[in-house]
C-alpha beads as a LAMMPS data file, in Angstrom:
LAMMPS data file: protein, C-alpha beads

326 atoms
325 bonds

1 atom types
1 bond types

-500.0 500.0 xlo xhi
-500.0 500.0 ylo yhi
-500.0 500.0 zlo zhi

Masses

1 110.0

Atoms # bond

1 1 1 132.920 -263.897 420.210
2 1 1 134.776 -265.390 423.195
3 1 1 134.648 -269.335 423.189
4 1 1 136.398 -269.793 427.080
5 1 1 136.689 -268.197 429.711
6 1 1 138.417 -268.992 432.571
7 1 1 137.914 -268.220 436.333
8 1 1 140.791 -268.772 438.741
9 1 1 142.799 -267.255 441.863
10 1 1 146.331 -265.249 440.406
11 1 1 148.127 -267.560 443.056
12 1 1 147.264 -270.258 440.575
13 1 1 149.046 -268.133 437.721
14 1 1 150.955 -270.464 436.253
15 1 1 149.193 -273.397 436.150
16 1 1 146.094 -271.144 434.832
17 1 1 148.955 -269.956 432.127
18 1 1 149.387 -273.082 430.504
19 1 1 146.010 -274.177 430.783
20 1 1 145.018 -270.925 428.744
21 1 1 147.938 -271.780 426.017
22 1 1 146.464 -275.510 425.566
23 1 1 142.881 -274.302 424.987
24 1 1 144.111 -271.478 422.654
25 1 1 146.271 -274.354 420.806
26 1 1 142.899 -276.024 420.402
27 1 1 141.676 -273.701 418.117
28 1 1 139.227 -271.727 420.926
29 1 1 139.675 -267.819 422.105
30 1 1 139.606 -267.756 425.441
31 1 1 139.285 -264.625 427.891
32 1 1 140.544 -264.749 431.211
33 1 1 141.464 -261.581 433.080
34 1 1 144.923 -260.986 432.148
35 1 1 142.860 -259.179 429.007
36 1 1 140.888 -256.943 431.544
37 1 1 140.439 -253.424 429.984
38 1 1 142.156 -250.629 432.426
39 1 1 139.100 -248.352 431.829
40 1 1 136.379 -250.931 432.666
41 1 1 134.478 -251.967 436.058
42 1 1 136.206 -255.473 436.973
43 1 1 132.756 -256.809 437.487
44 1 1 130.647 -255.165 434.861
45 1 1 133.482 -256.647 432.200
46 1 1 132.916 -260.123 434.205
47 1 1 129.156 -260.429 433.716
48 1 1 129.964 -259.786 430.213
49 1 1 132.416 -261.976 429.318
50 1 1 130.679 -265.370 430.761
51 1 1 127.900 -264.318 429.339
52 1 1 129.091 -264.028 425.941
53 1 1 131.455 -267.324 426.397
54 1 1 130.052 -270.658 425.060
55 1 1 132.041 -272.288 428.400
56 1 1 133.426 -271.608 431.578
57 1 1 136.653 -273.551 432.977
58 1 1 136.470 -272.804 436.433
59 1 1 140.558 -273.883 438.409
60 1 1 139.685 -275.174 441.781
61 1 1 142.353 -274.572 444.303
62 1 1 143.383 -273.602 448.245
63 1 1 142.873 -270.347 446.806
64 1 1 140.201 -269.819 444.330
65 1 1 137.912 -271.623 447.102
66 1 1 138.392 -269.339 449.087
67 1 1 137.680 -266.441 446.675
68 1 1 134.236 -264.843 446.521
69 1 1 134.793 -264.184 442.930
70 1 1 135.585 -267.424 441.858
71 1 1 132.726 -268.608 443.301
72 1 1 130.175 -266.059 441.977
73 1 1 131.869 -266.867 438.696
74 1 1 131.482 -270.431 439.136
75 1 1 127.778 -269.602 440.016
76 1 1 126.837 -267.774 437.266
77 1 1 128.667 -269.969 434.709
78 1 1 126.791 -273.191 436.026
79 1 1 123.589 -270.856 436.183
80 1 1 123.766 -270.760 432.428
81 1 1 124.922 -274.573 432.030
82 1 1 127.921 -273.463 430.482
83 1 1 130.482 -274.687 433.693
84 1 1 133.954 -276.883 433.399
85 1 1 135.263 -277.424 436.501
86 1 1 138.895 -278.228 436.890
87 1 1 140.986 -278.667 440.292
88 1 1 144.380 -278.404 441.639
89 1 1 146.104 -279.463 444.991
90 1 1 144.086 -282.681 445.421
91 1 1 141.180 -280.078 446.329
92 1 1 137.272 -280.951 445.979
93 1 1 134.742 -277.743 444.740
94 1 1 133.340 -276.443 447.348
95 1 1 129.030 -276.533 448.033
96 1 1 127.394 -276.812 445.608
97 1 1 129.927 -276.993 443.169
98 1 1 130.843 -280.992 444.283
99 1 1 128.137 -282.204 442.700
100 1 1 129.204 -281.346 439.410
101 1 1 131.970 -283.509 437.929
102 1 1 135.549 -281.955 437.910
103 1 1 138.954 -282.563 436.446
104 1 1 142.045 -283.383 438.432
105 1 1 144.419 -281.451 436.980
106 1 1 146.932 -281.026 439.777
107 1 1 149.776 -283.129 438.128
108 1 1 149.528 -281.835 434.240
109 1 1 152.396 -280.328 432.341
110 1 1 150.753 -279.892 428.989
111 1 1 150.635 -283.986 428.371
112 1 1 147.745 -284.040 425.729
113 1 1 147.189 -287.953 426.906
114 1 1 146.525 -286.598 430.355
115 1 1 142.911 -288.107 431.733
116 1 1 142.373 -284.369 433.260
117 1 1 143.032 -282.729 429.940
118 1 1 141.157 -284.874 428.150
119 1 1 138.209 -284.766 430.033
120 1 1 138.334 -280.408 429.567
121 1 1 138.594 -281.065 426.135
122 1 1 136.026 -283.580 426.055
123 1 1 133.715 -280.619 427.689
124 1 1 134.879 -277.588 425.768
125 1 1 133.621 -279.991 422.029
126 1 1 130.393 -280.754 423.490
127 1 1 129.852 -276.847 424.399
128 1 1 131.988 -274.918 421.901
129 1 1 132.471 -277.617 418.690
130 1 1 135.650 -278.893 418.196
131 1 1 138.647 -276.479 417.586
132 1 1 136.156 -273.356 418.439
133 1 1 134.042 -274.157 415.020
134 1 1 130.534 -273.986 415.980
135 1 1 128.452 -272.538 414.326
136 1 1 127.755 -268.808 414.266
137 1 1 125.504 -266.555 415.344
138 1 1 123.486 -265.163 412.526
139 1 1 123.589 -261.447 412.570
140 1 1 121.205 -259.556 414.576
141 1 1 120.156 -257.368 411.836
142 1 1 118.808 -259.855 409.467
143 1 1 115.032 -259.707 409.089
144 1 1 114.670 -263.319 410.280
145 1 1 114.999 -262.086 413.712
146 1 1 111.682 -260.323 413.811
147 1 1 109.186 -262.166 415.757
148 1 1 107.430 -265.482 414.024
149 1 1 103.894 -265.222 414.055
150 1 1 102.257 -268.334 413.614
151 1 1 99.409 -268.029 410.880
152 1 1 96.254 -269.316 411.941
153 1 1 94.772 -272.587 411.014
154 1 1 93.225 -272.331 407.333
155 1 1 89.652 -273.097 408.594
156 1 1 89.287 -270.060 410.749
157 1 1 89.915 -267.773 407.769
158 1 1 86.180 -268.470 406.589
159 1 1 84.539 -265.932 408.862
160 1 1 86.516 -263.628 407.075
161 1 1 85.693 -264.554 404.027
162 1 1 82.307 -264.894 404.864
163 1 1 82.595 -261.636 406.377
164 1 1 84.046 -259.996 403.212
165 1 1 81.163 -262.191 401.006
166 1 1 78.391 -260.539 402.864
167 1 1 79.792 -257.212 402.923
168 1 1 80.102 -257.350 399.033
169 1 1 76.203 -258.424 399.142
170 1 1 75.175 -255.912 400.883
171 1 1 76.944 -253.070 398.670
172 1 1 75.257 -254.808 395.983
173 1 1 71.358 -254.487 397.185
174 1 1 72.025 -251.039 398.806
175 1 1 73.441 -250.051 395.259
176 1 1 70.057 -252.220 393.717
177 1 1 68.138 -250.783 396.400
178 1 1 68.994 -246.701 395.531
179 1 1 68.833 -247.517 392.088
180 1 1 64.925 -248.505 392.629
181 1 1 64.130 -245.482 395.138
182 1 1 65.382 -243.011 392.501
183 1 1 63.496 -244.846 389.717
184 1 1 60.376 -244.879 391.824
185 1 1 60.509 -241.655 392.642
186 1 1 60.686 -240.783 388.740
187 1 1 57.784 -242.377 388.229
188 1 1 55.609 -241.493 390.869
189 1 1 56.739 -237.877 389.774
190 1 1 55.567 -238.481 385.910
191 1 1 52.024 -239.696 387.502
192 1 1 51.774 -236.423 389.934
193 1 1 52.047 -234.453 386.799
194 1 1 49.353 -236.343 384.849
195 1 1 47.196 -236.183 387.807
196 1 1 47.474 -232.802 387.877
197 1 1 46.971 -232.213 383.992
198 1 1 43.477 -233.979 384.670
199 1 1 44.574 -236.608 382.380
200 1 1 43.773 -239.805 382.112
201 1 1 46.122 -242.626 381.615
202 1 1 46.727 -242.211 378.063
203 1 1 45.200 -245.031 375.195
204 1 1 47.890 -244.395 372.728
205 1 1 51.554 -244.806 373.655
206 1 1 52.844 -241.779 375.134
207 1 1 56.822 -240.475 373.139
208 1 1 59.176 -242.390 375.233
209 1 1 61.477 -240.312 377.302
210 1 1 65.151 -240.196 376.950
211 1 1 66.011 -243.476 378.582
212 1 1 68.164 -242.957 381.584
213 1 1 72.072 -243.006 381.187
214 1 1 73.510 -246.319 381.890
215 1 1 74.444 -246.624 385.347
216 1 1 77.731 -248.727 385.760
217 1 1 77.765 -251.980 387.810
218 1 1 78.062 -251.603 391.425
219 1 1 81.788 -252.661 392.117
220 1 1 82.148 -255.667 395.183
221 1 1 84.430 -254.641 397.881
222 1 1 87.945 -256.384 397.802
223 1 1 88.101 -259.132 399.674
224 1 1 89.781 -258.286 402.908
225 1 1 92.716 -260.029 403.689
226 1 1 93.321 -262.411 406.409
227 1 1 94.687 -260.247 409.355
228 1 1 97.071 -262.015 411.796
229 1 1 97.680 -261.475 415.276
230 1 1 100.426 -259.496 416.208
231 1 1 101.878 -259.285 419.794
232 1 1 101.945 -255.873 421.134
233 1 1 105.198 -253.918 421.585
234 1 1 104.942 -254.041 425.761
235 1 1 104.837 -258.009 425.609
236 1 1 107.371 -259.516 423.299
237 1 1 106.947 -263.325 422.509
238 1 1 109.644 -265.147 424.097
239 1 1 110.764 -267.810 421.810
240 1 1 113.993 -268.785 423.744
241 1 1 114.848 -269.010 427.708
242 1 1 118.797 -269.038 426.953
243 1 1 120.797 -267.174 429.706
244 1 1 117.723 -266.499 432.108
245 1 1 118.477 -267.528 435.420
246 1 1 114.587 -268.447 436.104
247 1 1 112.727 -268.283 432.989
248 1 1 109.519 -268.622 434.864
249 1 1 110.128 -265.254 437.427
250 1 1 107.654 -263.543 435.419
251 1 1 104.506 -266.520 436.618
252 1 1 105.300 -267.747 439.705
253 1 1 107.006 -266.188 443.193
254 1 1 110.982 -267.330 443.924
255 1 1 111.865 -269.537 447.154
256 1 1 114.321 -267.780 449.172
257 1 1 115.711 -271.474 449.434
258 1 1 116.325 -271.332 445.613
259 1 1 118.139 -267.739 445.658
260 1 1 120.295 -268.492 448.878
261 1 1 123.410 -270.271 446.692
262 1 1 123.293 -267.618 444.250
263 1 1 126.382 -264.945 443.744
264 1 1 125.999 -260.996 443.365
265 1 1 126.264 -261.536 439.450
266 1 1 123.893 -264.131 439.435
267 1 1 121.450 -262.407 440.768
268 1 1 121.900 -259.685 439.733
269 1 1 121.169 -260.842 436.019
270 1 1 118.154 -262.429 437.748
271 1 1 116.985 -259.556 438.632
272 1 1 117.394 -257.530 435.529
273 1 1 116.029 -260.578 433.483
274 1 1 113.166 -259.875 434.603
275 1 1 112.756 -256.425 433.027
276 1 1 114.593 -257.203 429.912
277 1 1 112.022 -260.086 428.768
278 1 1 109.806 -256.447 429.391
279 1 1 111.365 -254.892 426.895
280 1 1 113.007 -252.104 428.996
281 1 1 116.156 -250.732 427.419
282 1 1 119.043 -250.929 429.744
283 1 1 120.910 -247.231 430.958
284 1 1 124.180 -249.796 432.303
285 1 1 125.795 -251.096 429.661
286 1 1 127.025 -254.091 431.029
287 1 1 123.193 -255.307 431.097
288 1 1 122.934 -254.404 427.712
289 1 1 125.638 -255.984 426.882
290 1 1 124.612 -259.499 428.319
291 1 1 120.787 -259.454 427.002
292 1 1 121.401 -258.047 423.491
293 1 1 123.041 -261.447 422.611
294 1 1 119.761 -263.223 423.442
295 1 1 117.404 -263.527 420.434
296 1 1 114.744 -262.946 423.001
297 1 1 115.462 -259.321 424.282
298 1 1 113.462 -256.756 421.995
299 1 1 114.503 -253.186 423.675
300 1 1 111.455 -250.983 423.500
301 1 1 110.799 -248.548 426.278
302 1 1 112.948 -247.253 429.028
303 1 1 110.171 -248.050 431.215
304 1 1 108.618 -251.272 431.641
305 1 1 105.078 -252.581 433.785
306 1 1 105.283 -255.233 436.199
307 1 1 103.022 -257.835 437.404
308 1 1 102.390 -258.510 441.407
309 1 1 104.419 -261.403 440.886
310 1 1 107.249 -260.059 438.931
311 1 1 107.625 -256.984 441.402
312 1 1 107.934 -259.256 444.395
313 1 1 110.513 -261.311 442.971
314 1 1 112.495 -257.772 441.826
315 1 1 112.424 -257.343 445.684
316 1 1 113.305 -260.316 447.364
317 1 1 116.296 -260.987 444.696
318 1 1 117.105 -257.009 445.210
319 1 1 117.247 -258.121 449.106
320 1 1 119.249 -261.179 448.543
321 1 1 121.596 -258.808 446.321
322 1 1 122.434 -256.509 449.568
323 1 1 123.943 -259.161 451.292
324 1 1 126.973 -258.885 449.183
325 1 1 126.952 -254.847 449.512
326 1 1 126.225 -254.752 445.776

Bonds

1 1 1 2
2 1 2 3
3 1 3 4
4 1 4 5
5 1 5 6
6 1 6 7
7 1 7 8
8 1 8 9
9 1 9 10
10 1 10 11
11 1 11 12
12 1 12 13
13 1 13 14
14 1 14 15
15 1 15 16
16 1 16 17
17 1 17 18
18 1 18 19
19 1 19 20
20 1 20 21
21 1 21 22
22 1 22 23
23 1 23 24
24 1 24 25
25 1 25 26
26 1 26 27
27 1 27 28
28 1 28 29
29 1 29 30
30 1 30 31
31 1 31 32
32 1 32 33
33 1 33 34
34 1 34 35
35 1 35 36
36 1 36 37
37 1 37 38
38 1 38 39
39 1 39 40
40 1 40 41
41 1 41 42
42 1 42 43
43 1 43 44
44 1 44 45
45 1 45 46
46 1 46 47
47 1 47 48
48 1 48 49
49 1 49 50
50 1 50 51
51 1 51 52
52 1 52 53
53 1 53 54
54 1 54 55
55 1 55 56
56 1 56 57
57 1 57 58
58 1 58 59
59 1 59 60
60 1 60 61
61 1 61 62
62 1 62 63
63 1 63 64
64 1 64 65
65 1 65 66
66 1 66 67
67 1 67 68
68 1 68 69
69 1 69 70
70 1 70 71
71 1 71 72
72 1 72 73
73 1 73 74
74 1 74 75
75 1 75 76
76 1 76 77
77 1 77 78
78 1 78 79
79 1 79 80
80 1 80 81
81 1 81 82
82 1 82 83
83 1 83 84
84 1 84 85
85 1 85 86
86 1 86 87
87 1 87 88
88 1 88 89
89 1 89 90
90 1 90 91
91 1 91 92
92 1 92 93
93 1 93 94
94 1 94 95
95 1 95 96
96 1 96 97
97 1 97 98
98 1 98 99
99 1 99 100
100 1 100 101
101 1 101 102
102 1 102 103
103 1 103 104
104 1 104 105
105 1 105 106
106 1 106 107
107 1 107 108
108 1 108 109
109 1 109 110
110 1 110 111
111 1 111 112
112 1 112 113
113 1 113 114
114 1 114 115
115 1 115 116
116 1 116 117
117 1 117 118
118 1 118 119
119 1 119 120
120 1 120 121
121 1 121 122
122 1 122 123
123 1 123 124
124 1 124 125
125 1 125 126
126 1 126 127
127 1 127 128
128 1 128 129
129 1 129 130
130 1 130 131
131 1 131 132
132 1 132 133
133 1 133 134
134 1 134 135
135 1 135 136
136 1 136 137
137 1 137 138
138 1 138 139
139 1 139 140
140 1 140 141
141 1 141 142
142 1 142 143
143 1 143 144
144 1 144 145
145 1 145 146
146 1 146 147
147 1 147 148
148 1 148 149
149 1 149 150
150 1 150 151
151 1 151 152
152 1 152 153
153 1 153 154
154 1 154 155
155 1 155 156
156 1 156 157
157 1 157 158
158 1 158 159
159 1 159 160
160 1 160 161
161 1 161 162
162 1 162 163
163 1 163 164
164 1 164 165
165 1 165 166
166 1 166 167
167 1 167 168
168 1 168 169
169 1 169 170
170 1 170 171
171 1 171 172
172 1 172 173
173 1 173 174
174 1 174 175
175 1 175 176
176 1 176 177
177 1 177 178
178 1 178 179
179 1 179 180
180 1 180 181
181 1 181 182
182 1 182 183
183 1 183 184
184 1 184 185
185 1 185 186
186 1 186 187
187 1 187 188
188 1 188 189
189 1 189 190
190 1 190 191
191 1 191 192
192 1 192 193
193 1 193 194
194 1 194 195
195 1 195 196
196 1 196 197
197 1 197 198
198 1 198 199
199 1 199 200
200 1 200 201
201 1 201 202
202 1 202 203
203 1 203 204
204 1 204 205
205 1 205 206
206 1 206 207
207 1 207 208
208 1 208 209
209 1 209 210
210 1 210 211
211 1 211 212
212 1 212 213
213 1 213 214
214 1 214 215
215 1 215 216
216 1 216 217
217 1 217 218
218 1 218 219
219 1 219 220
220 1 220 221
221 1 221 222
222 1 222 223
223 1 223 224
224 1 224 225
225 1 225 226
226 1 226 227
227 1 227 228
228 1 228 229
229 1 229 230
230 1 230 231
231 1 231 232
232 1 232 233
233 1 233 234
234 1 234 235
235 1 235 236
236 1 236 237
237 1 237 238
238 1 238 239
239 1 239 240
240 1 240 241
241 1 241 242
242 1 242 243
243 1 243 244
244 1 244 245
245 1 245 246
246 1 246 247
247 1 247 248
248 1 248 249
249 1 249 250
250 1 250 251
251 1 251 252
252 1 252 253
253 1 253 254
254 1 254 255
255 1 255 256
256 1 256 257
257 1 257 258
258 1 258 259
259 1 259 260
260 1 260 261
261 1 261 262
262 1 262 263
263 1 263 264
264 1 264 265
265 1 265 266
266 1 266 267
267 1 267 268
268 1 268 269
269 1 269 270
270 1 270 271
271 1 271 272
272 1 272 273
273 1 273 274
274 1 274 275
275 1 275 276
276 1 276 277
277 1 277 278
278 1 278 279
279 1 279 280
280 1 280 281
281 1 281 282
282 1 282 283
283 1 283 284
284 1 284 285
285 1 285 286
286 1 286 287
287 1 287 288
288 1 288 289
289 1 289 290
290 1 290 291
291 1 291 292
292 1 292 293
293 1 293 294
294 1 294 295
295 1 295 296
296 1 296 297
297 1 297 298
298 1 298 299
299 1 299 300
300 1 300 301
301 1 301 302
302 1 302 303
303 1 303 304
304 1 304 305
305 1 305 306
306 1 306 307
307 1 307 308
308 1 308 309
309 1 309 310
310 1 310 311
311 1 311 312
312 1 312 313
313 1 313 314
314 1 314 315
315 1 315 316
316 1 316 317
317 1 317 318
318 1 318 319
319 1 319 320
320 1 320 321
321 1 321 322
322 1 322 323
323 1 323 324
324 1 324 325
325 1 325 326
C-alpha cells in the first residue's frame, strides 16, 4: 500500500529528491515516478497510484505550473481530499489550487525545524498516521465485507408469525375436516346397507366393528422463518462514497460549470464511477485497479443498465473528456 505520492516537474529533481528521502525517513512509502514500471501506460499507472495513496504532495514550481500533468494530478488528488500542496520559487498554485493552503518550501535543506516541513508533516499525520502507521485495510476476502443487511424492526415479524400460526390452523381443520368426510362416509355406507337389508335399526346392540386404526396427529407446519430483504445483484447497496468524484451522478444531472476545472484523470474516474457503483466489471485494468480498493465496488456483470440521468452524465463528462484528446 503506497502512503505518498508525489507529483512534480523533473526540472524540480532535486529538490523533489530530498523531499522524497525526508518523507521515507518518516516512516511513510512514498511513490513518485522515478518507480514507473517500463512496461506500463504512464497514465494508467498514475490513476492508480493516487488512488491507492492515503496523500498527495503536490511541488509547485515555474515548471510543474505549467505542466498539464501536474495539474490533472493535483486535480484528482484534491478530488479525493487527499492533496498537500507544497511550493518552490516564491510561486503561488495556480486556479483553483490557491485556495487550498500550501507550504513554502523554496528555502529547505532537510532542516526538520523548518515551518514548510513541518507543516507537510503536520498534513501527511492527519491523512496517513504518524510514521505511515494507520491502520490497515482489512482484507477483502473476509466475510465481513459482504453487504450488511439491516434486520427489520422486531414488530413487523408478527405478520409472519401470524402468517405461519394460521397456516398451521388451517392444516389442522383440513386434516379434522378429511378425517370427518371419511368417517361420514363410513357411516352413511353401514346405513345404505341396512336400508337395503330391509332392516330396521336394530334393538339389541349390533357386534362392534373393528375400531378404526389410530390415525396419528396432524403435524403443524414449522414456523417459517423471518425472511430478510436482500438487495438484488444489479443494485449493490452503497455503504461508502470514498474515491467517487460525485457520489450523487447516479440522482441528479452534472453542471458543466462543475466539470470545467476537472483533469482527463479526473474525469475520467468520474465517468467510470458511474458504472462501477453498477456493478460492471472493468476490461482496463487500471479501472479495476482504482475501484477494487473501495469497499463499495461489487463486480457482477460485464454489462451494466443505466438510468436517463446516469447516461446523460456518461455523455457530457465523455464530452468534457475529448477536450484533452483522451
Amino acid at each position: 500500500m503506497v502512503d505518498v505520492f508525489i507529483s512534480y516537474s523533473r526540472t524540480d529533481l532535486a529538490a523533489v529528491t530530498r523531499l522524497a528521502e525526508a518523507v521515507e525517513a518518516e516512516g511513510y512509502e512514498v511513490w513518485w515516478d522515478a518507480d514507473l514500471p517500463p512496461h506500463l501506460s504512464y497514465g494508467d499507472v498514475i490513476t492508480a497510484k493516487i488512488g491507492m495513496a492515503k496523500a498527495a504532495i503536490v511541488v509547485w514550481s515555474e515548471a510543474s505550473v505549467a505542466s498539464e500533468w501536474v495539474r490533472a494530478e493535483a486535480d484528482m488528488a484534491r478530488n479525493q481530499k487527499k492533496l498537500v500542496q507544497t511550493a518552490l520559487d516564491n510561486v503561488m498554485p495556480p486556479l483553483p489550487f490557491n485556495q487550498i493552503q500550501f507550504a513554502e518550501m523554496g528555502d529547505w535543506q532537510g532542516e526538520p525545524d523548518h515551518p514548510g516541513w513541518r507543516k507537510v508533516k503536520a498534513s501527511l499525520a492527519e491523512l496517513c498516521g504518524r510514521g505511515g502507521a494507520a491502520e490497515p485495510r482489512p482484507d477483502r476476502r473476509t466475510p465481513h465485507r459482504a453487504p450488511v443487511v439491516t434486520p427489520p424492526p422486531a414488530a413487523s415479524r408478527w405478520p409472519l408469525y401470524a402468517g405461519g400460526a394460521v397456516a398451521a390452523i388451517a392444516l389442522l381443520v383440513a386434516g379434522w375436516a378429511l378425517m370427518r368426510e371419511e368417517f361420514a362416509e363410513g357411516e352413511l355406507a353401514a346405513e345404505e346397507r341396512i336400508a337395503e337389508a330391509g332392516q330396521a335399526a336394530p334393538a339389541a346392540p349390533m357386534e362392534p366393528a373393528d375400531p378404526p386404526a389410530p390415525q396419528p396427529p396432524p403435524v403443524a407446519a414449522p414456523e417459517p422463518a423471518p425472511v430478510e430483504a436482500l438487495p438484488a445483484p444489479s443494485e449493490p447497496v452503497i455503504a461508502s462514497t470514498e474515491g467517487m468524484v460525485f457520489p450523487d451522478s447516479g440522482q441528479r444531472l452534472l453542471r458543466p460549470a462543475e466539470i470545467a476545472s476537472l483533469g482527463p484523470a479526473t474525469l475520467a474516474i468520474a465517468r467510470n464511477e458511474i458504472f462501477a457503483r453498477k456493478g460492471r466489471r472493468f476490461a482496463r485494468a487500471e479501472f479495476r485497479d482504482y475501484f477494487s480498493q473501495f469497499d463499495w465496488y461489487r463486480p457482477v456483470a460485464d454489462e451494466v443498465r443505466l438510468t436517463a440521468i446516469e447516461r446523460q452524465n456518461v455523455e457530457l463528462l465523455r464530452r468534457a473528456e475529448a477536450r484533452f484528446g483522451q
